[in-house]
Gaussian input, Z-matrix of N, CA and C with variables (Angstrom, degrees):
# hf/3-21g

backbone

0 1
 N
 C     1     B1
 C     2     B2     1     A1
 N     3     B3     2     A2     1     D1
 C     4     B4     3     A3     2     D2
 C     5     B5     4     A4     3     D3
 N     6     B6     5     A5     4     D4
 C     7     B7     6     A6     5     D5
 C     8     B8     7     A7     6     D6
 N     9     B9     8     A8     7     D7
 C    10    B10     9     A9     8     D8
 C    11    B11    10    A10     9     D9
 N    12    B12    11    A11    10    D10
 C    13    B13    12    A12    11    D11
 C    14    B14    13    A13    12    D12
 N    15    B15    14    A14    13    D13
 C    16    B16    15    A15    14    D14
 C    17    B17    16    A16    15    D15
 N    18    B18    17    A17    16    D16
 C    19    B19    18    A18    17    D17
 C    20    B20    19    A19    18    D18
 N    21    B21    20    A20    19    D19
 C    22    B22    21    A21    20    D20
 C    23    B23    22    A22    21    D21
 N    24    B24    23    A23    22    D22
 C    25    B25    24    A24    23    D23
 C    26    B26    25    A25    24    D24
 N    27    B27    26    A26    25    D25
 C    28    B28    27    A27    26    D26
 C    29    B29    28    A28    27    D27
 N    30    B30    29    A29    28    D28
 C    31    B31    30    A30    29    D29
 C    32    B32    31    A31    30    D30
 N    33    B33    32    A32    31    D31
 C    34    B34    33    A33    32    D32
 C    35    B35    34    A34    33    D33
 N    36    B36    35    A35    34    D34
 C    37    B37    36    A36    35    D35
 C    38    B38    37    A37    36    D36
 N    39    B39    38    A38    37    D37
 C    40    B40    39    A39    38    D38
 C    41    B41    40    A40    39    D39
 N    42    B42    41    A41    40    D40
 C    43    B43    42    A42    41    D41
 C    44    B44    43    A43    42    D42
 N    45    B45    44    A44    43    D43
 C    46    B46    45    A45    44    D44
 C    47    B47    46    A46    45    D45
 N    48    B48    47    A47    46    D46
 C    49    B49    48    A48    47    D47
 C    50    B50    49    A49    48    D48
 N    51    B51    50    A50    49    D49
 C    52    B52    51    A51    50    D50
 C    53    B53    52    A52    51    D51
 N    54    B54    53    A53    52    D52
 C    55    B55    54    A54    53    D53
 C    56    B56    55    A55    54    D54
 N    57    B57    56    A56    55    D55
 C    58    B58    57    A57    56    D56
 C    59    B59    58    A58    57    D57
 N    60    B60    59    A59    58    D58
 C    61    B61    60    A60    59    D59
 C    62    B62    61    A61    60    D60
 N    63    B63    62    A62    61    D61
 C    64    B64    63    A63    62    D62
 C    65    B65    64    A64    63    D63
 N    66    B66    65    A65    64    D64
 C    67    B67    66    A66    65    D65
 C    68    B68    67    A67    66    D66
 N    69    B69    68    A68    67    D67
 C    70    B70    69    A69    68    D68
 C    71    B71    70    A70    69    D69
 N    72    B72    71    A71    70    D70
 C    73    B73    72    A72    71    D71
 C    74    B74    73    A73    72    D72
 N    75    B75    74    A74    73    D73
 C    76    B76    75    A75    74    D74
 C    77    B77    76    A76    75    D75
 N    78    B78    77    A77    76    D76
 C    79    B79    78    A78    77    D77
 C    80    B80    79    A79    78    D78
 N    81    B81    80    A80    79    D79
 C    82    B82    81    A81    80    D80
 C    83    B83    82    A82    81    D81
 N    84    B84    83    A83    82    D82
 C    85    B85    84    A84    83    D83
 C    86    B86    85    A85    84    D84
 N    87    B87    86    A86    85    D85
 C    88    B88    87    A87    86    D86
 C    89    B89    88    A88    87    D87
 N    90    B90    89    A89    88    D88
 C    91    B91    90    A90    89    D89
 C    92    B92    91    A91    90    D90
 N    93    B93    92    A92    91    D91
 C    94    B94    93    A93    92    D92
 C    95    B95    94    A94    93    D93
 N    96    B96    95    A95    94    D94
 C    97    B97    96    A96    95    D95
 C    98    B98    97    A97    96    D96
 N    99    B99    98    A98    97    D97
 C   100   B100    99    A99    98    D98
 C   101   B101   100   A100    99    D99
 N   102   B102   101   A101   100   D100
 C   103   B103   102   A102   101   D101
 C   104   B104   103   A103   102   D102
 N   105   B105   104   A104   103   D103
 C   106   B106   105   A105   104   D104
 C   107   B107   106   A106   105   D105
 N   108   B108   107   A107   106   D106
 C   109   B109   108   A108   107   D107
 C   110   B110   109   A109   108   D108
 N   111   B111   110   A110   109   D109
 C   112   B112   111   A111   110   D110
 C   113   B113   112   A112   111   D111
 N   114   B114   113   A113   112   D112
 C   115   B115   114   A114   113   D113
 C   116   B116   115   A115   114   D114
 N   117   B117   116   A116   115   D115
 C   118   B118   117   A117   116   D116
 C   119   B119   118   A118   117   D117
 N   120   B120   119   A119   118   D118
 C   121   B121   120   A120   119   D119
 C   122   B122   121   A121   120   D120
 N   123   B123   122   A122   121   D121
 C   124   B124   123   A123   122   D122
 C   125   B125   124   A124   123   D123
 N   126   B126   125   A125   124   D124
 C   127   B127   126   A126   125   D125
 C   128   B128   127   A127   126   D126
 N   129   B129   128   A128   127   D127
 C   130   B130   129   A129   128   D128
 C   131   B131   130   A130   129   D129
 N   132   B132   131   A131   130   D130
 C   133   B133   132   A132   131   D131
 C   134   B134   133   A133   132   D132
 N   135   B135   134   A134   133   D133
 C   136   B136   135   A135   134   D134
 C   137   B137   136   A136   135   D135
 N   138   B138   137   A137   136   D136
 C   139   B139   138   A138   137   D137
 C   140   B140   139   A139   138   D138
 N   141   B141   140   A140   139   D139
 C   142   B142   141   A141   140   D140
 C   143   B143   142   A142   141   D141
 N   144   B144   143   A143   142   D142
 C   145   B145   144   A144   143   D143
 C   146   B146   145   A145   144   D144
 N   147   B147   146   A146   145   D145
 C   148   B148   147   A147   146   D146
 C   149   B149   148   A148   147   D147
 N   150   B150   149   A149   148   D148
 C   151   B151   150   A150   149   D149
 C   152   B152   151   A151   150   D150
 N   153   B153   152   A152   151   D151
 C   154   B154   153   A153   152   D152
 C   155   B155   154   A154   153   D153
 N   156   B156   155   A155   154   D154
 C   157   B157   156   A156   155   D155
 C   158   B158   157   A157   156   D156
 N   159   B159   158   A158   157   D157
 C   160   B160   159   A159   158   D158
 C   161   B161   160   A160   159   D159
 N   162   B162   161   A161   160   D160
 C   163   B163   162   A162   161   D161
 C   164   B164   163   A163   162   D162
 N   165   B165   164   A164   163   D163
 C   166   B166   165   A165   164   D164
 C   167   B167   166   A166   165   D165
 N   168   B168   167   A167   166   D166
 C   169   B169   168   A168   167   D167
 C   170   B170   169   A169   168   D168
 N   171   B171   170   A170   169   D169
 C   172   B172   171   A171   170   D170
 C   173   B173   172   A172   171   D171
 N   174   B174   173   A173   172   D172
 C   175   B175   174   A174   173   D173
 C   176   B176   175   A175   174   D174
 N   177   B177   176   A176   175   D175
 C   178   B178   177   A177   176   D176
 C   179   B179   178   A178   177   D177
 N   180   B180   179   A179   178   D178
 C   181   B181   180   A180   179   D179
 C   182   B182   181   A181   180   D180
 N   183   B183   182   A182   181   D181
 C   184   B184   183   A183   182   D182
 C   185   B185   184   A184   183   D183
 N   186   B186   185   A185   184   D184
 C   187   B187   186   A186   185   D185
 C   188   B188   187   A187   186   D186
 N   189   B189   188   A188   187   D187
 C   190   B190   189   A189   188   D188
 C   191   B191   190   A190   189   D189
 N   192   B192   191   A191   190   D190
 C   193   B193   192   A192   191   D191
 C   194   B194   193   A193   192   D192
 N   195   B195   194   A194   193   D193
 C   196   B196   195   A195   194   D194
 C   197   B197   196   A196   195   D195
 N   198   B198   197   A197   196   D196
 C   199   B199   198   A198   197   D197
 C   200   B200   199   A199   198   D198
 N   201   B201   200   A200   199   D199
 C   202   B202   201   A201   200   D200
 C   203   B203   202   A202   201   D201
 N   204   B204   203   A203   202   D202
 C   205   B205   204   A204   203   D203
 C   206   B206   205   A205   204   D204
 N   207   B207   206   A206   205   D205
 C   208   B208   207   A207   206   D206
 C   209   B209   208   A208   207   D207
 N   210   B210   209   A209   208   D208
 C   211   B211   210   A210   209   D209
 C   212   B212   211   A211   210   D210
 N   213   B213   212   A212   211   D211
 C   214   B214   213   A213   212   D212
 C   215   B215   214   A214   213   D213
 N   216   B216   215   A215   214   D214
 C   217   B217   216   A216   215   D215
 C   218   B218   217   A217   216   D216
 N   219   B219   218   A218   217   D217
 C   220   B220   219   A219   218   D218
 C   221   B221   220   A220   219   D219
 N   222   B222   221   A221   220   D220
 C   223   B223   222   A222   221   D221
 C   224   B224   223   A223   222   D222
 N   225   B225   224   A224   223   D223
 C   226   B226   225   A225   224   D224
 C   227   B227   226   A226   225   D225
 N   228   B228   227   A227   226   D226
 C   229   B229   228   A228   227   D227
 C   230   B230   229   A229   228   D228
 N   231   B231   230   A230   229   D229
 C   232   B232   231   A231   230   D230
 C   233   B233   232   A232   231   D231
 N   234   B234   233   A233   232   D232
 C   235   B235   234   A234   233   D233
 C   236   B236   235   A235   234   D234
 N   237   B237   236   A236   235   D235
 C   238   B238   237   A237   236   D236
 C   239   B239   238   A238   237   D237
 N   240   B240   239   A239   238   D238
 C   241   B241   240   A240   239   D239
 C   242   B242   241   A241   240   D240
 N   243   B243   242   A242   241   D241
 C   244   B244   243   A243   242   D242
 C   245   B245   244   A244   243   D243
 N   246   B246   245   A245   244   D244
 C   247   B247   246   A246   245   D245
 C   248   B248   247   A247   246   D246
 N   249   B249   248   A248   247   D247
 C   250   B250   249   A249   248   D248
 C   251   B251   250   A250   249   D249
 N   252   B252   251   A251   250   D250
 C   253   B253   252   A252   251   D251
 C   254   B254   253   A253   252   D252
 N   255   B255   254   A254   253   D253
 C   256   B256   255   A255   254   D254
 C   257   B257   256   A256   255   D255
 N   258   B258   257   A257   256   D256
 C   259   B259   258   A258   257   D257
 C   260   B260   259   A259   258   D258
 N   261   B261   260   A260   259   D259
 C   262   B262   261   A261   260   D260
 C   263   B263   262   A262   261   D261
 N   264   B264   263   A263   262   D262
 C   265   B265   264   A264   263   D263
 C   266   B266   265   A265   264   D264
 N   267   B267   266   A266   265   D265
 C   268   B268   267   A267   266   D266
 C   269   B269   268   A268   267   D267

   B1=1.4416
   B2=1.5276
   B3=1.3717
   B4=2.2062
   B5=1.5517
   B6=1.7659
   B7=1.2807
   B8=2.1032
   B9=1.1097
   B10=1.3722
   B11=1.6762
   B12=1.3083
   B13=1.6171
   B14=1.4799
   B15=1.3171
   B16=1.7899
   B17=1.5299
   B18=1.3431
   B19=1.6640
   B20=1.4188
   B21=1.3789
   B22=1.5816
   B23=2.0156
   B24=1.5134
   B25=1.3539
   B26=1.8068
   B27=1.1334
   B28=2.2258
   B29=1.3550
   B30=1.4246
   B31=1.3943
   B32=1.2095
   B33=1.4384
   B34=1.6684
   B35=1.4146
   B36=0.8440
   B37=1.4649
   B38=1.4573
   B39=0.9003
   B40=2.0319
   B41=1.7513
   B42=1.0267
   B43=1.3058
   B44=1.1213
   B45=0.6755
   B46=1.9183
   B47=1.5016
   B48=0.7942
   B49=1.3947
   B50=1.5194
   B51=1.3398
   B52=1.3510
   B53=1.0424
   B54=1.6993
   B55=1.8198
   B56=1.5222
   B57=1.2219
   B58=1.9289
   B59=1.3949
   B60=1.6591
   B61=1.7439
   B62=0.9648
   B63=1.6159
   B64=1.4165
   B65=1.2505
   B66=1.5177
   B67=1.7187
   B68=1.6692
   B69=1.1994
   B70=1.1926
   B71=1.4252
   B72=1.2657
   B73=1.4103
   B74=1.8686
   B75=1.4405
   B76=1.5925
   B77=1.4190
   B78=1.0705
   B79=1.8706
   B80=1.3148
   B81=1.1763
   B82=2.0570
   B83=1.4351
   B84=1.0624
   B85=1.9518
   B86=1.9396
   B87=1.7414
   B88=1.4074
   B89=1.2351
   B90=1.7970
   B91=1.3286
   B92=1.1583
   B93=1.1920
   B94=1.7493
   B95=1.4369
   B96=1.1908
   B97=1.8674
   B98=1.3272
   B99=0.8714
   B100=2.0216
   B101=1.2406
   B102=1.6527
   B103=1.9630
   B104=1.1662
   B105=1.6086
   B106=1.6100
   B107=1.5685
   B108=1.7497
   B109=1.2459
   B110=1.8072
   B111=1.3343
   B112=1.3692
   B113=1.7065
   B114=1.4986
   B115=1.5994
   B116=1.7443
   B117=1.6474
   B118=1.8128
   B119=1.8324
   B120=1.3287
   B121=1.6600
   B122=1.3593
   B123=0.8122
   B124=1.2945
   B125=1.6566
   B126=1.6530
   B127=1.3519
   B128=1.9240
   B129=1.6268
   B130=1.1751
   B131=1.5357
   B132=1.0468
   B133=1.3086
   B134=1.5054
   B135=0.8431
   B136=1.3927
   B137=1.7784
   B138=1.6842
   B139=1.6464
   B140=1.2224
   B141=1.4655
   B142=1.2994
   B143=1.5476
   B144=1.2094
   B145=1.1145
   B146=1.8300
   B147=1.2199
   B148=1.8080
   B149=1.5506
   B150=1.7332
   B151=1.5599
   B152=1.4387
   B153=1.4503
   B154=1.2111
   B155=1.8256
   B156=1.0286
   B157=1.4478
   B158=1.5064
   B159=1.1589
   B160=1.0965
   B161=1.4140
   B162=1.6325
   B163=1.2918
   B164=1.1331
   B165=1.1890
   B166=1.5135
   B167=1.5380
   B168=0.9689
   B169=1.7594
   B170=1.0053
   B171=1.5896
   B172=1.1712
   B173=1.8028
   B174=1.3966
   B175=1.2520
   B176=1.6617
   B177=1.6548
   B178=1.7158
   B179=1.5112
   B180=1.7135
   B181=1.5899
   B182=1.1768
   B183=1.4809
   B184=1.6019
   B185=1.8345
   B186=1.2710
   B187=1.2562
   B188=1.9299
   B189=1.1001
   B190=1.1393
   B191=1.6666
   B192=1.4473
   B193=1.6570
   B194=1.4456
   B195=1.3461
   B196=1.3507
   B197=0.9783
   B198=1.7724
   B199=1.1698
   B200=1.9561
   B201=0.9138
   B202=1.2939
   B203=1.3509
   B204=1.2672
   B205=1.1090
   B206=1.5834
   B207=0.9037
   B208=1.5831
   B209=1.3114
   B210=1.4871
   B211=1.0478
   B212=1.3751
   B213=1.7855
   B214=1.9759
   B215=1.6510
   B216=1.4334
   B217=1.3185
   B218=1.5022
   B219=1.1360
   B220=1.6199
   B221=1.6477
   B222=1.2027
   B223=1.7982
   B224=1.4462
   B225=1.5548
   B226=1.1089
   B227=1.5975
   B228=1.0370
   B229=1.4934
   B230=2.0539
   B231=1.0011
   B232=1.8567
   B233=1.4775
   B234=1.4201
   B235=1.8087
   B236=0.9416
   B237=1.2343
   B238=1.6559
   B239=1.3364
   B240=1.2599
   B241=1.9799
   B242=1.5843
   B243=1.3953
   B244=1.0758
   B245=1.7188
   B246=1.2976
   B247=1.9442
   B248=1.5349
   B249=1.1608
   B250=0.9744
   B251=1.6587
   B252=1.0423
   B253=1.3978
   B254=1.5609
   B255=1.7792
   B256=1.4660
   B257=1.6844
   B258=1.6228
   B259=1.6379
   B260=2.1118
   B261=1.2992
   B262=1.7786
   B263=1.7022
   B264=0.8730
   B265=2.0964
   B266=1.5144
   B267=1.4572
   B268=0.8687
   B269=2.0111
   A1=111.00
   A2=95.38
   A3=102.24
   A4=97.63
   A5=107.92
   A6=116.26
   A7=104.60
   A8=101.27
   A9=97.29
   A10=123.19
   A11=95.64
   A12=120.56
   A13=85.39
   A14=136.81
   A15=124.05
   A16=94.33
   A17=147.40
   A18=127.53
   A19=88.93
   A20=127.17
   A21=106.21
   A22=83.40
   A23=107.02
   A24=140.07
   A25=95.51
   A26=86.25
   A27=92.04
   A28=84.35
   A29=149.14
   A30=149.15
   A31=120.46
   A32=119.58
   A33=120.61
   A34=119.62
   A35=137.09
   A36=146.31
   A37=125.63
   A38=125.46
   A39=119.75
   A40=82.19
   A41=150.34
   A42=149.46
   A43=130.92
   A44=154.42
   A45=146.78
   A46=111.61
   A47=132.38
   A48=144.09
   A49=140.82
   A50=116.37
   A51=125.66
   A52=151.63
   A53=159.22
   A54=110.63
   A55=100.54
   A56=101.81
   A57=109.50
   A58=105.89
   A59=111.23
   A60=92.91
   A61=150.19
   A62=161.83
   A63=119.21
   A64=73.61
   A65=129.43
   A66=146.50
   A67=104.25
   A68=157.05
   A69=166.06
   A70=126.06
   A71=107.81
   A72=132.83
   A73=75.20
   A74=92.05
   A75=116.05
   A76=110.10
   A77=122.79
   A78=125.05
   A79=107.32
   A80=99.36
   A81=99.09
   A82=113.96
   A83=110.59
   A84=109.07
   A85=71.99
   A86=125.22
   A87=101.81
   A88=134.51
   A89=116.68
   A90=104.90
   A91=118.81
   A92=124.71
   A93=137.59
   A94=100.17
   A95=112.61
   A96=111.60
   A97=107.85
   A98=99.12
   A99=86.55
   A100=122.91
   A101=101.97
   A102=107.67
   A103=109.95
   A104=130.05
   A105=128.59
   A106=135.83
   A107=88.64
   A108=126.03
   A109=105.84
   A110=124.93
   A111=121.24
   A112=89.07
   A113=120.16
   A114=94.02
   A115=113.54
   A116=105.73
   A117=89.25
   A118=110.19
   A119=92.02
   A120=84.89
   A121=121.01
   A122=150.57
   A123=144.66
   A124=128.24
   A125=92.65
   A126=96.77
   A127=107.64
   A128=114.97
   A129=140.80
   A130=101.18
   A131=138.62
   A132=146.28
   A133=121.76
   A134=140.40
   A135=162.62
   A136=105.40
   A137=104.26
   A138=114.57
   A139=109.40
   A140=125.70
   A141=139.12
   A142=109.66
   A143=114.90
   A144=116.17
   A145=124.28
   A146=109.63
   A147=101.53
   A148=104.53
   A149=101.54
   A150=110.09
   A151=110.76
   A152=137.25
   A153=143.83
   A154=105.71
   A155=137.74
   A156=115.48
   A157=132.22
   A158=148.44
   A159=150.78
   A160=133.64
   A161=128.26
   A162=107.59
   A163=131.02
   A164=135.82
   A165=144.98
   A166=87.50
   A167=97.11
   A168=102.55
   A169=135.24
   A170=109.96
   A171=97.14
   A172=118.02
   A173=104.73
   A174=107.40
   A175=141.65
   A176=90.08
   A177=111.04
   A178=110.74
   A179=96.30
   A180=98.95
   A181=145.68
   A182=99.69
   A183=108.21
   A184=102.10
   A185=117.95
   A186=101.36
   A187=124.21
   A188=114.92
   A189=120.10
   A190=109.33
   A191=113.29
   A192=118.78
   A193=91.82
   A194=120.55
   A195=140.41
   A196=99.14
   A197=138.15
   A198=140.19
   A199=125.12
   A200=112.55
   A201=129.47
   A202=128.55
   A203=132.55
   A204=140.24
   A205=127.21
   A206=166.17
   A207=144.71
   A208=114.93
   A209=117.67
   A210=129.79
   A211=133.97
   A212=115.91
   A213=102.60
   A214=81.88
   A215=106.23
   A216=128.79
   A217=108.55
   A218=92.28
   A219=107.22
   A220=113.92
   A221=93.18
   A222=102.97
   A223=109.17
   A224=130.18
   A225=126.89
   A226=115.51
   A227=124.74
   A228=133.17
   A229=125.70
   A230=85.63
   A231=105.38
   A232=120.09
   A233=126.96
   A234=113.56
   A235=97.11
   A236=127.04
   A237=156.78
   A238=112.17
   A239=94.39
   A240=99.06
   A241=105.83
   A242=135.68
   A243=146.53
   A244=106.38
   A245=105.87
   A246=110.69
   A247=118.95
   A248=140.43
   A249=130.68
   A250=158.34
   A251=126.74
   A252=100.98
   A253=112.84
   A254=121.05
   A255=111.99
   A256=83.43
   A257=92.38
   A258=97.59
   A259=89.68
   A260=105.54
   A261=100.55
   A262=75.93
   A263=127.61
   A264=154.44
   A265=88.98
   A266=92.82
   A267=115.98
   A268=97.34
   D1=-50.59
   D2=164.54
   D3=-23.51
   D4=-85.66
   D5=-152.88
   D6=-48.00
   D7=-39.73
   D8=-162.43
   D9=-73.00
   D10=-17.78
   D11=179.34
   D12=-77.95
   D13=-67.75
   D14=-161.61
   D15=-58.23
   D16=-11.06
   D17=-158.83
   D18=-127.22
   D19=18.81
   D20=177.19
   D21=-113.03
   D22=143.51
   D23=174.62
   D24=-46.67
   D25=151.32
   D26=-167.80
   D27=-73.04
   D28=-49.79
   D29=-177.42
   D30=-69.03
   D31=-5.50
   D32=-163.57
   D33=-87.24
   D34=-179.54
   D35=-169.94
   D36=-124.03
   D37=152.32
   D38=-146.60
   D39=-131.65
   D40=114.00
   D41=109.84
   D42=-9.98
   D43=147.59
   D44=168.74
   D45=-151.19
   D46=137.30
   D47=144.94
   D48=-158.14
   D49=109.49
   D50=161.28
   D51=178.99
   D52=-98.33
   D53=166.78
   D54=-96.98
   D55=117.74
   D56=167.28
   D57=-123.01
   D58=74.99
   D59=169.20
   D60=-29.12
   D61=162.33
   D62=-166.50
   D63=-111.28
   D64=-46.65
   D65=-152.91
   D66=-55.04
   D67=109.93
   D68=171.67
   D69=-91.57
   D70=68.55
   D71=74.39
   D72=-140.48
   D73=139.99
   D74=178.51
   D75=-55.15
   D76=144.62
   D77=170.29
   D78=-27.64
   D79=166.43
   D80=152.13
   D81=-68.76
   D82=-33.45
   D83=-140.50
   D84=-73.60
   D85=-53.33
   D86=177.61
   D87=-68.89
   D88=-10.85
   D89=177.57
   D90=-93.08
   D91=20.99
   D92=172.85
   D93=-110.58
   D94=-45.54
   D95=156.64
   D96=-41.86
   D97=-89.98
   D98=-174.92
   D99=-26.19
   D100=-54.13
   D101=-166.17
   D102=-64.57
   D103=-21.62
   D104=155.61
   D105=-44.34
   D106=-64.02
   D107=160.06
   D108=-28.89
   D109=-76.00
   D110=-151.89
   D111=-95.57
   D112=-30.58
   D113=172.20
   D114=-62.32
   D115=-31.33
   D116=-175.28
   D117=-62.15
   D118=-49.11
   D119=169.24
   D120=-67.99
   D121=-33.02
   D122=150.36
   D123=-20.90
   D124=-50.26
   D125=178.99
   D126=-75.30
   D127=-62.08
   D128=-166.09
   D129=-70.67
   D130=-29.88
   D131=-176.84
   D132=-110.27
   D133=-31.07
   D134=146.93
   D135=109.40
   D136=29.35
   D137=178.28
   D138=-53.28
   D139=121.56
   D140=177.38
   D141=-71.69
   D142=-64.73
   D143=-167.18
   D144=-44.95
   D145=175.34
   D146=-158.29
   D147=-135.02
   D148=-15.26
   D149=-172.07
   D150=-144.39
   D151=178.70
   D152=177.43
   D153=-76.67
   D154=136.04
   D155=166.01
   D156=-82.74
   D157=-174.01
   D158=145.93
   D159=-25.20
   D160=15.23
   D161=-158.95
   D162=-69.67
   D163=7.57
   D164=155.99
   D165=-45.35
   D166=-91.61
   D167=-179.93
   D168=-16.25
   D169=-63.49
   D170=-176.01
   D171=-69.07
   D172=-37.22
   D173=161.23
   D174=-28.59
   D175=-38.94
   D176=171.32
   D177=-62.81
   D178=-61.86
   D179=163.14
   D180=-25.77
   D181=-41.73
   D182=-173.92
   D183=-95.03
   D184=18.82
   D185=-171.72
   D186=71.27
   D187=28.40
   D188=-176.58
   D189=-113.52
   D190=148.89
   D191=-178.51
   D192=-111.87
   D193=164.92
   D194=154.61
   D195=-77.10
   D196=136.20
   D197=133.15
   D198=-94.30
   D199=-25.30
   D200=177.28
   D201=-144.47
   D202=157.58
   D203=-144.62
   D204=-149.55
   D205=124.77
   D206=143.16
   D207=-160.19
   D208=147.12
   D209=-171.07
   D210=-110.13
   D211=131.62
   D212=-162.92
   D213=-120.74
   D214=164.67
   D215=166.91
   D216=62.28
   D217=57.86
   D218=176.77
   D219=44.87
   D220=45.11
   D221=168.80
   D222=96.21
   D223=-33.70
   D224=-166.29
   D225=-74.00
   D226=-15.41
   D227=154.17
   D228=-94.56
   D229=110.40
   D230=179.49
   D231=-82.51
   D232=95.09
   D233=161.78
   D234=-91.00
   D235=148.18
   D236=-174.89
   D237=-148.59
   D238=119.71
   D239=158.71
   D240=-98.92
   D241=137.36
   D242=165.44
   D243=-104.92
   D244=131.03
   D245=154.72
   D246=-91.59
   D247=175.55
   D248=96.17
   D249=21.47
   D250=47.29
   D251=-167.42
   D252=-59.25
   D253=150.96
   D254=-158.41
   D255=-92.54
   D256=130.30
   D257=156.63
   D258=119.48
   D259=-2.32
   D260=-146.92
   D261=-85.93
   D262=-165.16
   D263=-175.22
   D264=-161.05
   D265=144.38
   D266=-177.37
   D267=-103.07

């Protein structure tokens, strides 16, 4: 996200999308979705990771706002546009 925040235009727009439950702690029917999800990659891919990360966060980090939002598959999928905040460093 570092690298990609220095190569996006000071005016440009960040896209996002992918599973950010909104529901805390997510249903079952998605948290068995996931635990499939990263064991198939896990096995076939050699994906380390075990959980979704922080991207609120990291997003905050980098100086970025939410501008938009919406949600498919009953919340468990996130598009997001992020800006800029003016004045933020990346």
């Amino acid at each position: 996200m570092e690298q990609l925040s220095r190569v996006l235009c000071p005016d440009g727009r960040w896209l996002f999308a992918d599973c950010w439950p909104v529901e805390q702690p997510p249903p079952l029917w998605q948290r068995l979705l996931l635990w499939s999800m990263y064991n198939f990659f896990g096995i076939f891919s050699q994906v380390k990771a075990r959980r979704l990360p922080d991207y609120a966060l990291h997003f905050r980090q980098l100086g970025f706002a939410e501008k938009f939002s919406d949600g498919f598959y009953h919340g468990l999928v996130q598009a997001k546009v992020y800006r800029r905040v003016p004045g933020a460093e990346s």
